[in-house]
C-alpha positions in Angstrom: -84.0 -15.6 40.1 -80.6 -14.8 38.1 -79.6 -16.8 35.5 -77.0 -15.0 33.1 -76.0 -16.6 29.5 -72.1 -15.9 29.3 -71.1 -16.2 26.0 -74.6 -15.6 25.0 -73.7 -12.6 22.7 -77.2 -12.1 19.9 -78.6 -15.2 21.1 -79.6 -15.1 24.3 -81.7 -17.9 26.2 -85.1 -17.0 27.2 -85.4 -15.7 30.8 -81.1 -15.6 31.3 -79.9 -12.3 31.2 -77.0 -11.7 28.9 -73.1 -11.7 29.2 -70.2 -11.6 27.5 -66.1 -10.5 26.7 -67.2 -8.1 24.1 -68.6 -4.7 25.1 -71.7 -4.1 24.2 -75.1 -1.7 24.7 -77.5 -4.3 24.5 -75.7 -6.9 26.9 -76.8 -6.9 31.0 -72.7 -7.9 31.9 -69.7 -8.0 30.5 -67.0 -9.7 31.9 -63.5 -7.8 32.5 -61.2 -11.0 32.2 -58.0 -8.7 33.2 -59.8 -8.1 36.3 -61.2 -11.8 36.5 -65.0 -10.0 37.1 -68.6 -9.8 35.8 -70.2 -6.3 35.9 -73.2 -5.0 35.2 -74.4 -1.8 32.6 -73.0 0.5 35.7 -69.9 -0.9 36.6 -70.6 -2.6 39.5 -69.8 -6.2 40.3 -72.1 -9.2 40.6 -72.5 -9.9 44.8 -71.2 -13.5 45.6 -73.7 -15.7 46.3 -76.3 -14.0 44.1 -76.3 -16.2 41.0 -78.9 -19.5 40.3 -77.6 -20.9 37.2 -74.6 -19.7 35.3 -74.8 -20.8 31.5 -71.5 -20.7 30.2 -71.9 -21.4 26.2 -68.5 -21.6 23.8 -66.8 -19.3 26.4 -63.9 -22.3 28.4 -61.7 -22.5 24.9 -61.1 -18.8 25.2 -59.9 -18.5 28.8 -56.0 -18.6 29.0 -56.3 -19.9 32.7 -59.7 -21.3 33.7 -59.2 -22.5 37.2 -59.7 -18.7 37.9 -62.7 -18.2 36.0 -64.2 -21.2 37.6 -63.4 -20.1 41.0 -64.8 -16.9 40.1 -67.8 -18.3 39.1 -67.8 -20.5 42.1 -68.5 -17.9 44.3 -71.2 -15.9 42.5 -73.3 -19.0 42.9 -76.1 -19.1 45.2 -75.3 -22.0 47.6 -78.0 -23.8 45.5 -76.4 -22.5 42.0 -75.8 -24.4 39.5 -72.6 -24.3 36.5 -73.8 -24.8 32.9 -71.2 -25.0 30.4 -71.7 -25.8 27.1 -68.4 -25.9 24.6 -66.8 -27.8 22.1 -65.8 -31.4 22.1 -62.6 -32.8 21.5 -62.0 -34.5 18.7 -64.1 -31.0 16.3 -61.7 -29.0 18.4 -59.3 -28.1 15.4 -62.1 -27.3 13.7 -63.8 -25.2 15.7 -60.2 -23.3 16.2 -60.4 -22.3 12.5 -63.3 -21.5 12.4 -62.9 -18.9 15.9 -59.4 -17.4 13.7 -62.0 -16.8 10.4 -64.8 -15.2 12.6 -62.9 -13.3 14.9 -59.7 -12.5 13.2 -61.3 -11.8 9.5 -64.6 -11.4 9.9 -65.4 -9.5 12.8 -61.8 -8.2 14.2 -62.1 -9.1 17.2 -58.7 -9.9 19.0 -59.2 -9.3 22.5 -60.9 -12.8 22.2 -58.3 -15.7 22.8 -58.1 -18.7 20.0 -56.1 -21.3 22.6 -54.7 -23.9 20.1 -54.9 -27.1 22.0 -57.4 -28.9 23.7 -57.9 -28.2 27.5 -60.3 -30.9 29.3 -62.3 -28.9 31.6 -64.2 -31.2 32.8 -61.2 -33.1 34.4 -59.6 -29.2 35.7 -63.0 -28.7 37.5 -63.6 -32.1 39.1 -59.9 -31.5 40.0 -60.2 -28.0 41.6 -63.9 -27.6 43.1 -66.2 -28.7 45.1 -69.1 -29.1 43.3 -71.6 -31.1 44.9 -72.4 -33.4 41.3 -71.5 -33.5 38.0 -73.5 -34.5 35.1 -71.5 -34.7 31.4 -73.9 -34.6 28.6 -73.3 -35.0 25.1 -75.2 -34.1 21.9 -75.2 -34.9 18.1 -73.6 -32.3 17.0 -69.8 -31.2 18.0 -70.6 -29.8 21.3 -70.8 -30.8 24.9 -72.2 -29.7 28.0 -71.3 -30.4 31.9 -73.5 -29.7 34.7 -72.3 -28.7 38.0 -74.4 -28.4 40.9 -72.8 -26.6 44.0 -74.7 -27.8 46.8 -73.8 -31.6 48.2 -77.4 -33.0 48.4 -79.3 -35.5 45.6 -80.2 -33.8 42.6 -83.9 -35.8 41.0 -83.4 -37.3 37.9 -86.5 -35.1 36.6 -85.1 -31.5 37.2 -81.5 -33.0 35.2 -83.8 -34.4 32.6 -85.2 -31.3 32.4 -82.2 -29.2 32.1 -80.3 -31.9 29.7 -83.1 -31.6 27.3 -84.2 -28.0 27.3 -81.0 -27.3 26.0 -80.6 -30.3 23.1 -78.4 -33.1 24.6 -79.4 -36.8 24.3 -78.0 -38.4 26.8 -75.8 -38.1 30.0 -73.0 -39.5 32.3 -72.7 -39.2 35.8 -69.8 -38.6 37.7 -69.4 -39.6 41.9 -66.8 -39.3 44.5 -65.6 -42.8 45.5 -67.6 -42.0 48.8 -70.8 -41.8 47.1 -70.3 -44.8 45.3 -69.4 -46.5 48.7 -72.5 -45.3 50.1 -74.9 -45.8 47.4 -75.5 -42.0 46.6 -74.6 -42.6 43.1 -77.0 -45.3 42.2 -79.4 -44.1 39.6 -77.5 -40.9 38.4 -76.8 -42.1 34.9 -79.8 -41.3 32.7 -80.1 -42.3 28.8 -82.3 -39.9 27.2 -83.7 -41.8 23.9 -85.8 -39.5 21.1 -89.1 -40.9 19.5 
């Protein structure tokens, strides 16, 4: 099974393999984003259809164009794969912009990373674009946000996106459906509230 961590940089998730813009020795890809493609240590490209789950953590705000990236990503996935991203909401979205200019302007130098200055809803650009077959949007306590999008068209069980939703901290989630699953009742039970005790 792969599951690579884009944007996972020092602090990767147990059993994903690593990824990120930023060269480095210790990372299993990097992604070349004048080339639009994910390599591995020897220069080789990822095979489409070879990916399970891409996570995809504080990475979307720093893509110039991410229908691209999306598609890109789109295609690496196994026909059961599954799109994690996990970024910034909204309204802390000026925040988290000065923060991006002090740590990778000041602090660290690094300025092949992009600091886009307004708000992009990718959630709305992917819905939009691809064919995912469902689309979960999940929401913590914190400033972040996280979307799931599975690429196969079948029923996902509420157990495996319960499972998913709280092994990486969110509290509850909203389903999204074509307007010929809700037609057809397909959508019926996707919303889930997760409560803590």
């Amino acid at each position: 099974m792969l599951k690579i961590d884009f944007g996972s940089g020092y602090n990767l998730k147990k059993d994903y393999r690593s990824c990120d813009f930023i060269t480095s020795p210790g990372l299993d890809f990097f992604y070349d984003k004048n080339k639009n493609m994910i390599i591995d240590k020897t220069g080789k490209e990822i095979e489409d259809e070879s990916v399970d789950v891409f996570r995809i953590r504080n990475v979307i705000h720093h893509i110039t164009d991410i229908k691209p990236l999306i598609y890109y990503l789109y295609k690496k996935l196994k026909r059961d794969g599954v799109l994690f991203i996990i970024d910034c909401k909204e309204e802390f979205y000026l925040k988290n912009t000065i923060l991006d200019i002090i740590w990778y302007r000041f602090l660290k130098n690094y300025n092949e990373i992009k600091i886009i200055p307004y708000y992009r809803d990718y959630n709305k650009i992917i819905k939009e674009t691809f064919n995912f077959g469902s689309c979960f949007l999940f929401y913590n306590k914190n400033e972040k946000q996280a979307s799931l999008f599975y690429k196969k068209k079948e029923k996902y069980c509420m157990e495996k996106i319960i499972k998913d939703l709280e092994e990486n901290g969110f509290d509850y989630a909203l389903a999204f459906a074509t307007k010929e699953e809700v037609e057809v009742g397909a959508a019926c039970g996707q919303l889930s509230i997760i409560s803590e005790f």
